[in-house]
Every structure is written in C-alpha cells, then in structure tokens.
Backbone as a chain_set.jsonl record, in Angstrom:
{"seq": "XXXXXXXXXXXXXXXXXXXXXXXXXXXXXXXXXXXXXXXXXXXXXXXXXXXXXXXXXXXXXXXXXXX", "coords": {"N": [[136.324, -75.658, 12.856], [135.328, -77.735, 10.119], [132.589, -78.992, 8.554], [131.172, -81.607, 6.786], [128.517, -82.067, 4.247], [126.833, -84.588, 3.28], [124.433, -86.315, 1.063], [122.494, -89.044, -1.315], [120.097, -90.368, -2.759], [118.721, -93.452, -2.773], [116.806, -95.535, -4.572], [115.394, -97.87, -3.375], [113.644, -99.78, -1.02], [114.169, -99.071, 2.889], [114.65, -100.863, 3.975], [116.253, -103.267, 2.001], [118.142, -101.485, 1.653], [119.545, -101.286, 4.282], [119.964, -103.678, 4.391], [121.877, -104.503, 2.611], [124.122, -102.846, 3.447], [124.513, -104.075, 5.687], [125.629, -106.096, 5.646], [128.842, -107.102, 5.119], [130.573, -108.271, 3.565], [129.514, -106.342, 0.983], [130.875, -104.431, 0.972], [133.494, -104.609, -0.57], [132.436, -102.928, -2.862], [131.747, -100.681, -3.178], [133.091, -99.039, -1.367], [136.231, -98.083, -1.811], [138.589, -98.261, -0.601], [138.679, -100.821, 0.812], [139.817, -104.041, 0.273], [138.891, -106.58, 0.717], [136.513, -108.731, 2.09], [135.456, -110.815, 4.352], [132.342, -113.291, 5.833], [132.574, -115.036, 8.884], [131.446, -116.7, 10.689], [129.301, -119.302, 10.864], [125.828, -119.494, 9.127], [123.314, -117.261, 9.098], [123.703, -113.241, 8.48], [123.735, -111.631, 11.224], [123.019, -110.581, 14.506], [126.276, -110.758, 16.162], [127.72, -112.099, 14.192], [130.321, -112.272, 12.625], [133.525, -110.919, 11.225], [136.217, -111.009, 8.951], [138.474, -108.873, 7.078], [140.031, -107.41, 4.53], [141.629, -103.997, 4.446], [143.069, -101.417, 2.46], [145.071, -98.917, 3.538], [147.14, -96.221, 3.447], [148.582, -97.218, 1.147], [149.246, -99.863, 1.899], [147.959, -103.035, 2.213], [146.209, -104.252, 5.298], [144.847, -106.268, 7.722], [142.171, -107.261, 9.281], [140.218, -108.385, 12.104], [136.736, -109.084, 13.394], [135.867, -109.692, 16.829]], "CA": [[136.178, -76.987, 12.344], [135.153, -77.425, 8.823], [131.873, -79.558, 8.554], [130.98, -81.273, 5.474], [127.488, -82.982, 4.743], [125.757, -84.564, 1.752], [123.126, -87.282, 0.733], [122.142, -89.72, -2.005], [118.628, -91.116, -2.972], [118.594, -94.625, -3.208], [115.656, -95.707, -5.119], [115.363, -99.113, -3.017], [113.318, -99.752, 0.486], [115.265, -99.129, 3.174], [114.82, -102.953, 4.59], [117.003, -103.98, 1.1], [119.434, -100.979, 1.431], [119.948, -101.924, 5.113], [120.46, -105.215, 4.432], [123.316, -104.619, 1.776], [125.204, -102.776, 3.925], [125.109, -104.846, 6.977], [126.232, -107.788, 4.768], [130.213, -106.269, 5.212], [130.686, -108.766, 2.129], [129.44, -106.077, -0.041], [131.556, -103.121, 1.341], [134.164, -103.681, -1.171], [131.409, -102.826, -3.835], [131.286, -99.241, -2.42], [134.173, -98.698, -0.407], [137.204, -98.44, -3.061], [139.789, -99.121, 0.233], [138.456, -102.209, 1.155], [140.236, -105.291, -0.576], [138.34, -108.054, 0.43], [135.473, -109.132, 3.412], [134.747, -112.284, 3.894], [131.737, -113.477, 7.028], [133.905, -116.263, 9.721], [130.802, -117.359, 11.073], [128.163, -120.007, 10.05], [124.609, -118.928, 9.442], [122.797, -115.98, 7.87], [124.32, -112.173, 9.36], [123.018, -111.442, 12.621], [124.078, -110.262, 16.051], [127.057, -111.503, 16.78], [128.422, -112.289, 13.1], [132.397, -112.072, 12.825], [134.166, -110.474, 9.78], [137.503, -110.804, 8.585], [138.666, -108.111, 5.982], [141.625, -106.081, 4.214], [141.919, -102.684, 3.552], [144.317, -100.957, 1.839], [145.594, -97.953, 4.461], [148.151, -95.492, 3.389], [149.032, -97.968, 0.169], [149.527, -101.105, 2.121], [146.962, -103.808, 3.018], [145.49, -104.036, 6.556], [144.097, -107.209, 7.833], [141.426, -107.27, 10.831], [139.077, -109.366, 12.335], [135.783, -108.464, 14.426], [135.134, -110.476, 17.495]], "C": [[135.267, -76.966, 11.121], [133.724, -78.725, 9.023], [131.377, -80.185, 7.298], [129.554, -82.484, 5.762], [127.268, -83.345, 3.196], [125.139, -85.574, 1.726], [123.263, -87.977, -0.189], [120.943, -90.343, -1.843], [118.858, -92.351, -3.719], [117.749, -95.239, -3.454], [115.148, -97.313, -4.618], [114.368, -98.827, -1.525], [114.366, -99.912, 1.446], [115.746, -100.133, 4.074], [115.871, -103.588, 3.487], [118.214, -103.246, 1.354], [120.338, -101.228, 3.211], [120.689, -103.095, 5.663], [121.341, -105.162, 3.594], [124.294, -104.191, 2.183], [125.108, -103.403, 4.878], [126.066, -106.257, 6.624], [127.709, -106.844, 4.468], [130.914, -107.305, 3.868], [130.344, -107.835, 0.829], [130.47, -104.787, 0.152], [132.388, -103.053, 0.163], [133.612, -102.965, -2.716], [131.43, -101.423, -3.88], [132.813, -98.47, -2.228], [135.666, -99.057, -1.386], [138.788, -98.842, -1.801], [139.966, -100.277, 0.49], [138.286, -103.524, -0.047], [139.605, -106.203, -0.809], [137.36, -108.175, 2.037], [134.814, -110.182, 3.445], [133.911, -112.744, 5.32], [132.735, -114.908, 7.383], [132.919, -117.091, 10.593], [129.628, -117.647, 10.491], [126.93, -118.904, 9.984], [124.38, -117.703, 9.014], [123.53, -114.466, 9.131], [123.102, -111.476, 10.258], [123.611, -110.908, 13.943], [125.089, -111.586, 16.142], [128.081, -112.092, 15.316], [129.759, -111.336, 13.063], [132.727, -112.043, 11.229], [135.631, -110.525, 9.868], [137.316, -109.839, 6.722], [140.121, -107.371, 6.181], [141.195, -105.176, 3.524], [143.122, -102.033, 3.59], [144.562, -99.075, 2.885], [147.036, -97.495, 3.988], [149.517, -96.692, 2.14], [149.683, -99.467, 0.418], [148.379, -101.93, 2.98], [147.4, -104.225, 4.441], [145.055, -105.029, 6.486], [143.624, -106.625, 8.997], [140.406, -108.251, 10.879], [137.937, -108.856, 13.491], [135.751, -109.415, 15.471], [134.295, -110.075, 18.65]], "O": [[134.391, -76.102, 11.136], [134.063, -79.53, 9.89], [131.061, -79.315, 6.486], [129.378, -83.292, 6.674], [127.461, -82.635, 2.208], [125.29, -86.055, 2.849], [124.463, -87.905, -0.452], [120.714, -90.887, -0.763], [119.117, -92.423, -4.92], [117.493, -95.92, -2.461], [114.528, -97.972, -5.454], [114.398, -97.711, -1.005], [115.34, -100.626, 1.207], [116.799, -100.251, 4.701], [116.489, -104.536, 3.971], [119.285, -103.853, 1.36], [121.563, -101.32, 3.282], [121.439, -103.409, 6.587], [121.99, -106.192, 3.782], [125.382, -104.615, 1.792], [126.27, -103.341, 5.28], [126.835, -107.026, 7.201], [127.657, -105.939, 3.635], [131.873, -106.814, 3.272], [130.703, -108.238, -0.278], [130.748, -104.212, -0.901], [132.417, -101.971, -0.423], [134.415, -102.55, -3.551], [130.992, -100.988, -4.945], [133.369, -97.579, -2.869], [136.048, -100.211, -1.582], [139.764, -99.52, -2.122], [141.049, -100.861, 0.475], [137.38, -103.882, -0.8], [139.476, -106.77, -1.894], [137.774, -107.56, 3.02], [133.827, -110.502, 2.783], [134.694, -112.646, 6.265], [133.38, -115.6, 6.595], [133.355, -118.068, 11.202], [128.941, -116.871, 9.828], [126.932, -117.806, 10.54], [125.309, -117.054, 8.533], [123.774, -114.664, 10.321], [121.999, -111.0, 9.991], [124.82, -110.948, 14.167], [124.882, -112.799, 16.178], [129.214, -112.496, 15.577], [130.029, -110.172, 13.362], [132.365, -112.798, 10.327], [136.207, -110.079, 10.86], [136.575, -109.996, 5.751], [140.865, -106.995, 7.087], [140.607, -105.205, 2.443], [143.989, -102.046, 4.464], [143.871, -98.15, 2.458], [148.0, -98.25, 4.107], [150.73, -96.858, 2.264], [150.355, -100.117, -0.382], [147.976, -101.613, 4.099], [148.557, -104.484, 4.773], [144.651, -105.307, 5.357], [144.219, -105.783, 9.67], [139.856, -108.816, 9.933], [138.364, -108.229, 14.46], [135.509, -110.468, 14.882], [133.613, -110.915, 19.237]]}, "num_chains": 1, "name": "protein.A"}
C-alpha cells in the first residue's frame, strides 16, 4: 500500500483556520470538486448545523444533504 503524506503552513491561528473550514460554505474555495454549499439551518455553525451541497463526481454534479 502506497502511503502518501504532506503539509502546508498556514500563517493564521488555528481558532481562524478552524473556523474556515468548519464553515462548509467555504469548501468550494479550496476544494475545486465542490460546486456549491450552502448552510439549511438558522443560526451561526454549530453542532448540529445541516449542509446542502454539489459536487461534481466523475464529471457530473452530485447533490447531498447532511442531517
């Protein structure tokens, strides 16, 4: 089994870089599959916050929803 590893230094605390990815609104910022992510429930992201998003899988968009 082939193992692969690597890193990046993100020059931010990691309370801000934590908080940008839990916010699944910024994924498609990053993430060149993911079409679109939008939060489905009120209120700031927290336990229990519900995502709807599309990604693009094998050249055709993917919808899903978390609940």
């Amino acid at each position: 089994m082939v193992r692969i590893e690597g890193g990046i230094v993100i020059g931010r605390p990691v309370e801000d870089v934590f908080d940008f990815v839990a916010d699944e609104r910024n994924e498609p910022l990053y993430n060149p599959r993911m079409i679109r992510a939008e939060k489905v429930t009120p209120g700031p992201v927290d336990k229990g916050t519900r995502w709807a998003a599309t990604i693009e899988s094998r050249g055709r968009p993917s919808t899903w929803s978390s609940s």
